[in-house]
C-alpha positions as CSV (number, residue, x, y, z in Angstrom):
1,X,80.9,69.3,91.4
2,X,77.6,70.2,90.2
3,X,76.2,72.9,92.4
4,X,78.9,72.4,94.7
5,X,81.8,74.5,93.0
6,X,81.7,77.8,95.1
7,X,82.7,75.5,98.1
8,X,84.8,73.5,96.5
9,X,86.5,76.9,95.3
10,X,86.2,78.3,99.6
11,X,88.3,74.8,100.2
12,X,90.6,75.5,97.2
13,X,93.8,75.7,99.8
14,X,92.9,72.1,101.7
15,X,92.4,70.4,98.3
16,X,95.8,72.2,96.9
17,X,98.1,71.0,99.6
18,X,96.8,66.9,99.6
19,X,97.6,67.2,95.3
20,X,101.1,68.6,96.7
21,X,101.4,66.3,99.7
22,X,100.7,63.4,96.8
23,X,103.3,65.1,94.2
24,X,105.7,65.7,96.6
25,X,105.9,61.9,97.6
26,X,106.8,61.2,93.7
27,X,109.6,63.3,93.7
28,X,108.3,65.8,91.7
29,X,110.2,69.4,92.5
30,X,108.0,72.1,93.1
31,X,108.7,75.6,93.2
32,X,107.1,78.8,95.1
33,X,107.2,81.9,93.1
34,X,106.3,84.9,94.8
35,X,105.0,87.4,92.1
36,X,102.9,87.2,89.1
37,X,106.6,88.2,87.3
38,X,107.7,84.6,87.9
39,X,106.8,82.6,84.9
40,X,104.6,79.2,85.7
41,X,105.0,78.2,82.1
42,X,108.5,77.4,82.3
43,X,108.3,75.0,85.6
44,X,105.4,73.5,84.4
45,X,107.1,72.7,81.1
46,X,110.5,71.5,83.7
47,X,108.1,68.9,85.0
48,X,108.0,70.8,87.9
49,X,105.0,72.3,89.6
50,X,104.9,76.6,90.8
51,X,102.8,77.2,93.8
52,X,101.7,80.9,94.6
53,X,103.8,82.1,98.1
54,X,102.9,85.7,99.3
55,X,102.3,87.0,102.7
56,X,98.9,87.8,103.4
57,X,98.6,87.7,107.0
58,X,99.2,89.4,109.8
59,X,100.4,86.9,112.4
60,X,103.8,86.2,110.5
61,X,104.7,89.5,111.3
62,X,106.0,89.2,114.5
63,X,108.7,86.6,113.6
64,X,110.0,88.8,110.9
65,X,110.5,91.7,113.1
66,X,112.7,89.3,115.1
67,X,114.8,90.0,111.6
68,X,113.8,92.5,109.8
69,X,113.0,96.0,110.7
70,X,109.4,97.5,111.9
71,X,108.5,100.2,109.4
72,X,109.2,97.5,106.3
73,X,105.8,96.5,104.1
74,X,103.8,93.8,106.2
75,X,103.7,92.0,102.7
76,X,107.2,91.6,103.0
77,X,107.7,90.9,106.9
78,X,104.5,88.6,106.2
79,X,106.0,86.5,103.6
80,X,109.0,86.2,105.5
81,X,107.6,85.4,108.4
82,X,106.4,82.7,107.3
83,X,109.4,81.1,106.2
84,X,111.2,81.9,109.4
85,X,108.6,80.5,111.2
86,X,108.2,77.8,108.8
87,X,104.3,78.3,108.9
88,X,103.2,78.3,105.8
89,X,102.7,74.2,104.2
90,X,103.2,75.8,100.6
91,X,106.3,77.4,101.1
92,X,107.5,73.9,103.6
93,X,106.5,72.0,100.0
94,X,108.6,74.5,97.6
95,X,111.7,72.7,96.8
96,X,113.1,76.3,95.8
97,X,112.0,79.7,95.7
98,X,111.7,82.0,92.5
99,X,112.0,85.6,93.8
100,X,112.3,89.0,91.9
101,X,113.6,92.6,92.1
102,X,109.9,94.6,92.5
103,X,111.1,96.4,95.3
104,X,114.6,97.1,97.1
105,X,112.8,95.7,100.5
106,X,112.1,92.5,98.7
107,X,115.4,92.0,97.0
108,X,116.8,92.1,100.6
109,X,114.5,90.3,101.9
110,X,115.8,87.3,99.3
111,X,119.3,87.7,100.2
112,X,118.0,86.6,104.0
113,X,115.3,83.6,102.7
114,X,118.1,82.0,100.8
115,X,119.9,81.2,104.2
116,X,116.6,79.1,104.7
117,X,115.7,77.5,101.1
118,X,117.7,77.7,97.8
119,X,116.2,81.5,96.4
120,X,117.1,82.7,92.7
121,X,116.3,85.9,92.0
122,X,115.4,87.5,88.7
123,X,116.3,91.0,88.4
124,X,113.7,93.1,86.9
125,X,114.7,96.3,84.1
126,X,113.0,99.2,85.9
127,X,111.7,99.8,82.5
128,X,109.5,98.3,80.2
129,X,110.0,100.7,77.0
130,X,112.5,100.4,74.1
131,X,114.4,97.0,73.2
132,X,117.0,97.2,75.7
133,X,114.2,96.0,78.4
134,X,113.3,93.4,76.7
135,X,117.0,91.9,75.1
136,X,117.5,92.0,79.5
137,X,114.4,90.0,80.2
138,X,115.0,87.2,78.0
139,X,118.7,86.8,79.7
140,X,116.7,86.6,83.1
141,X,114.5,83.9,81.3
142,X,117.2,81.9,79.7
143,X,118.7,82.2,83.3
144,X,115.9,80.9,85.2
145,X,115.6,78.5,82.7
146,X,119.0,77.0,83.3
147,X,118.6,77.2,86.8
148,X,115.1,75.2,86.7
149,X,116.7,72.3,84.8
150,X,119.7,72.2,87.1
151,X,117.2,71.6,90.4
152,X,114.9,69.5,88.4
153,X,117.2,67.3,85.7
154,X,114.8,68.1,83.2
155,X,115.2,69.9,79.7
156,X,113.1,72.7,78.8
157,X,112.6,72.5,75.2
158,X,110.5,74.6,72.6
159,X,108.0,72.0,72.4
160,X,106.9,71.5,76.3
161,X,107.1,75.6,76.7
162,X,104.6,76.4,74.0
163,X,102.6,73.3,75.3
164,X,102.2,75.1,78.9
165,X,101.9,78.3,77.3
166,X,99.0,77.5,75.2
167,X,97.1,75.7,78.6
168,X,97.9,79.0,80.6
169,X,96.5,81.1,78.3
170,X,93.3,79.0,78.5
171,X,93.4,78.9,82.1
172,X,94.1,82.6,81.9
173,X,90.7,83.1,79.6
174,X,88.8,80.8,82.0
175,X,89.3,83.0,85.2
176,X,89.0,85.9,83.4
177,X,85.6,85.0,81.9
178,X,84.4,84.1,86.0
179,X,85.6,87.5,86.6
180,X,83.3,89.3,84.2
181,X,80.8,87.8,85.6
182,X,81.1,90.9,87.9
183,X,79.9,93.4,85.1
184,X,76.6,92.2,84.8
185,X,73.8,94.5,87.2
186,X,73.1,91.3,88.8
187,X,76.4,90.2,90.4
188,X,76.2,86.4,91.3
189,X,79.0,86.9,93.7
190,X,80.3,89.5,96.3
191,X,83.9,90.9,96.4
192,X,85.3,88.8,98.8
193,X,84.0,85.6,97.1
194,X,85.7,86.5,93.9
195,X,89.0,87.7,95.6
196,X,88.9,83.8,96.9
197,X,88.4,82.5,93.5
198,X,90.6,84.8,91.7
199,X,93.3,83.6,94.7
200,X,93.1,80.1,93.3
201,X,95.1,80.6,90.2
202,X,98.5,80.4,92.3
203,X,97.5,77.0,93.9
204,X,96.2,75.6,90.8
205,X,98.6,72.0,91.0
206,X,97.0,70.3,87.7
207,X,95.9,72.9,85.1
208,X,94.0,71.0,82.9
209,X,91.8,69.5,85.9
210,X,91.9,73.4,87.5
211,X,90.3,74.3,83.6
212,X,87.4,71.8,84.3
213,X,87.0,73.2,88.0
214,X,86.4,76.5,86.7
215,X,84.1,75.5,83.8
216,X,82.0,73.7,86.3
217,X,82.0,77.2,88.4
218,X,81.1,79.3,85.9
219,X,78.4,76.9,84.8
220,X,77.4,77.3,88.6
221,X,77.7,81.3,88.8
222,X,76.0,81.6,85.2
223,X,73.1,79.7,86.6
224,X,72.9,81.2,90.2
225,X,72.6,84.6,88.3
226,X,69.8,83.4,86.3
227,X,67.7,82.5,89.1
228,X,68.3,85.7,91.2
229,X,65.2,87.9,92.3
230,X,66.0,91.1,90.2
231,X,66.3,94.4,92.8
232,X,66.0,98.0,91.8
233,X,68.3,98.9,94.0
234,X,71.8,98.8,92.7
235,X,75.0,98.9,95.4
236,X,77.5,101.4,94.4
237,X,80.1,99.8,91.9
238,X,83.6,99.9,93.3
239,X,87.0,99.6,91.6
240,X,90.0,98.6,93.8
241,X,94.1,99.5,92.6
242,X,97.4,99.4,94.1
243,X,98.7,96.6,96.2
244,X,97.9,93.1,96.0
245,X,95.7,91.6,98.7
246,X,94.1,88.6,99.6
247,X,92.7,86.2,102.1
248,X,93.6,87.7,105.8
249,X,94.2,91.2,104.6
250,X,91.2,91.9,102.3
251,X,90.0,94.7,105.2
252,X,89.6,97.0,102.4
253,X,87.2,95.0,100.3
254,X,85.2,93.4,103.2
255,X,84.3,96.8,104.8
256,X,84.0,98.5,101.6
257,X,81.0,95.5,101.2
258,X,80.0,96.3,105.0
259,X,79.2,99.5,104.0
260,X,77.1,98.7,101.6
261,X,79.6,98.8,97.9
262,X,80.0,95.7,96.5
263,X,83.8,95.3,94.7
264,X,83.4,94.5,91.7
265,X,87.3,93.8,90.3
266,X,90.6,94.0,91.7
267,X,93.1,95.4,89.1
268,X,96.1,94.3,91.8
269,X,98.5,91.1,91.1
270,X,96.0,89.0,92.8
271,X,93.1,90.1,91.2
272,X,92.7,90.5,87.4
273,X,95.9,92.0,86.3
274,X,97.6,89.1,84.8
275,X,95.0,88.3,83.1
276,X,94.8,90.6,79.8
277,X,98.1,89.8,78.6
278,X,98.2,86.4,77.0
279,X,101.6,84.3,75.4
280,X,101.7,84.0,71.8
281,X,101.3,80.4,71.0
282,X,103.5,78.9,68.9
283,X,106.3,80.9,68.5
284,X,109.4,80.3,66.6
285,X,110.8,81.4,70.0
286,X,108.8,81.0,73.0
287,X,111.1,81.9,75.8
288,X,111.5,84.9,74.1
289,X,107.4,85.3,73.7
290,X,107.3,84.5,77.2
291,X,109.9,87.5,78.3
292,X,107.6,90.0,75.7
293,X,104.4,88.8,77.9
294,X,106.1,89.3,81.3
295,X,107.3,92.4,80.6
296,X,103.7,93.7,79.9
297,X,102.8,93.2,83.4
298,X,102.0,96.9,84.4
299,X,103.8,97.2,88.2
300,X,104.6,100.1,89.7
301,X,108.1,99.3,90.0
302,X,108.4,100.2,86.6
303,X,109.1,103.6,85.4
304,X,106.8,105.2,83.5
305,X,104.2,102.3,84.5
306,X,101.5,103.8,81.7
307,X,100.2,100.3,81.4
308,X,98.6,100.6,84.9
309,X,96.9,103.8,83.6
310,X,95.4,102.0,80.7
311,X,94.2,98.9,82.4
312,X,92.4,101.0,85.0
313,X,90.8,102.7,82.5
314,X,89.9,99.6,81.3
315,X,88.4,98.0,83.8
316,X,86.2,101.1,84.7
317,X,84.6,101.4,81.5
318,X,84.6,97.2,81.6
319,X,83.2,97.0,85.1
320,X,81.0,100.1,84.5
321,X,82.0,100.9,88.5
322,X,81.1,104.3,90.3
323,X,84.7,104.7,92.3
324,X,87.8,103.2,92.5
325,X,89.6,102.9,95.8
326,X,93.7,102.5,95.8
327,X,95.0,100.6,98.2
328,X,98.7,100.9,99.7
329,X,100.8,99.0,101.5
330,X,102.5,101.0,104.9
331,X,106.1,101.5,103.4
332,X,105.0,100.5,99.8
333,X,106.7,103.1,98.3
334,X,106.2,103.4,94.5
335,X,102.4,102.8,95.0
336,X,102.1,105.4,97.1
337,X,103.7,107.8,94.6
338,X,101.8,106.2,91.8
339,X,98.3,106.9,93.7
340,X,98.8,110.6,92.6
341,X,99.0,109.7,88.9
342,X,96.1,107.3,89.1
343,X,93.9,109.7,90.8
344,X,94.9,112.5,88.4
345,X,94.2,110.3,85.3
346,X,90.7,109.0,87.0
347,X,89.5,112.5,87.5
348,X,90.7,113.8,84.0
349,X,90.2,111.2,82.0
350,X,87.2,109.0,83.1
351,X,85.5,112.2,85.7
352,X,85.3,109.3,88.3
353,X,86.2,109.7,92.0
354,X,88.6,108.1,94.1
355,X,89.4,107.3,98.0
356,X,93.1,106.5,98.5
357,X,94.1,104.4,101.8
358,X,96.9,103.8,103.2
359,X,97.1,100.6,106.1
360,X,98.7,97.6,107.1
361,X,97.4,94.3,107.5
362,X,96.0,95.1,111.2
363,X,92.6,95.7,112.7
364,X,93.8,99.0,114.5
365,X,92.3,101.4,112.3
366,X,89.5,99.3,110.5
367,X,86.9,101.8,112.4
368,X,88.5,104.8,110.8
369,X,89.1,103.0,107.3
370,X,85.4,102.1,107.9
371,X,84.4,105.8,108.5
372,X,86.0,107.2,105.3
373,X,84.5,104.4,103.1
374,X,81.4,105.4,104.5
375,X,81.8,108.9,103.2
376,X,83.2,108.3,100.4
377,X,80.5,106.2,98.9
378,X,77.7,109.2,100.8
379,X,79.8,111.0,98.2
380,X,78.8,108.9,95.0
């Protein structure tokens, strides 16, 4: 893969699906999770294998209105739509789905994809704070872990959990280090190009051959940046929050780079936000370590989600950005309330601006998202 890891990383999806196709043929079980809540350690160490599902497009959308009603996130009618429609190879390879309560749209939304595939669905405490959160989670765990070994006919034991917990955390650092990349002047890679990469960790089907793909990457990056022609002029550093994004509705990131910015980190689910919170290793009790790292995961469907507040702060200082842009979902509504608290904390705490957009995964109103971008950064 020498020299040829960034396209090998562009083709990640293609390469993904024939290791499933292959998999699949053995009668192995694999699983679609839909949320960075859904723990991969515990299929992995089922002998089954987790593949990322979310809706990220906007052609789905029209089959799901056929069901579901118009003014619903298009995360949600996208994901569904692609099950309806049966359009999407990862979700046509998932054996079962692993689903969760983030949201009351998706919760429904569940109730209606289990008619198609067999869904179980962990429920989420709307709080992360206290013991009583966390004695709930590790029901949920033990219950997704019974329900894993029923479709698979495997055991779960201690032994295989801390096993896959130890490789994820690895995996975990790997990605992480690719992503910090991004905080040197000299960036190696635009916004979109790390969104792609960053994307990968939900196909990933062998994670210790995924480990040596992104050590040959970083090699790659690390020696792409070395060799680039240094410029005095510097493009404006910008932060994106809020709601996850991804390949087909990453408007906000490509025109923020049209314009001139380049993104430098993602703090949503499918950037960098599962990232800083690693699984003890070898714990006395690793389902239970496992619940204690889930439970960190700083969404907004918990309440107070401080944890959010703190990462963003993080990454600013980390990233060393000029602006942060939040990103909402049309109907997504505990970001949207959240973006007041985010912007309040950015201005008090860290004196840095932010440009709060609310859209859909459409091209109707890229020109006037485009506009606002435009004067946004004229204001940095």
């Amino acid at each position: 893969m020498d020299n040829q890891s960034m396209a090998y990383f562009n083709e990640f999806n293609k390469h993904a699906l024939l290791e499933l196709d292959k998999a699949h043929d053995q009668g192995v079980q694999i699983a679609g999770l839909y949320c960075i809540f859904g723990p991969t350690e515990l299929v992995r160490a089922a002998g089954a294998i987790p593949v990322g599902l979310c809706g990220k497009k906007q052609e789905p959308i029209q089959e799901a209105e056929k069901t579901l009603p118009a003014n619903l996130c298009p995360l949600i009618k996208s994901s569904y739509g692609f099950a309806a429609g049966n359009t999407c190879p990862f979700f046509s390879f998932s054996d079962f789905i692993v689903g969760e309560t983030t949201c009351d749209g998706k919760k429904k939304m569940f109730e209606l994809m289990d008619e198609i595939k067999p869904t179980f669905v962990m429920q989420l405490p709307y709080r992360t704070l206290g013991d009583s959160p966390l004695e709930y989670w590790k029901t949920e765990i033990h219950r997704l872990k019974a329900y894993i070994e029923e479709k698979t006919g495997n055991t779960i034991t201690p032994e295989k959990l801390n096993h896959e917990i130890k490789l994820q955390n690895r995996v975990n650092g790997l990605v992480q280090e690719i992503a910090l990349l991004m905080t040197e002047p000299d960036a190696p890679i635009s916004g979109p190009e790390l969104l792609r990469i960053l994307e990968t960790k939900g196909y990933a089907v062998d994670l210790e051959k995924y480990a040596a793909d992104l050590i040959a990457l970083k090699a790659e990056l690390e020696e792409k940046r070395a060799n680039m022609a240094k410029s005095d002029t510097k493009p404006l550093r910008i932060l994106i929050t809020g709601c996850p994004s991804g390949t087909g509705s990453d408007k906000v990131t490509r025109l923020a780079e049209e314009c001139g910015a380049l993104v430098v980190c993602q703090e949503n689910c499918t950037g960098v936000k599962g990232l800083y919170y690693p699984t003890e290793e070898d714990a006395q009790d690793p389902f239970a370590a496992l619940a204690e790292r889930y439970l960190k995961v700083p969404c907004s469907c918990m309440t107070p989600n401080t944890g959010r507040l703190d990462l963003v702060g993080r990454l600013a200082e980390e990233y060393n950005v000029d602006g942060v842009i939040d990103l909402t979902w049309t109907c997504c509504h505990t970001y949207n309330v959240e973006s007041f608290s985010v912007e309040n904390f950015l201005d008090k705490k860290l004196d840095l601006p932010m440009l709060q957009i609310e859209t859909d995964y459409s091209e109707s109103d890229s020109e006037q998202i485009r506009t606002r971008i435009e004067a946004f950064l004229e204001m940095l």
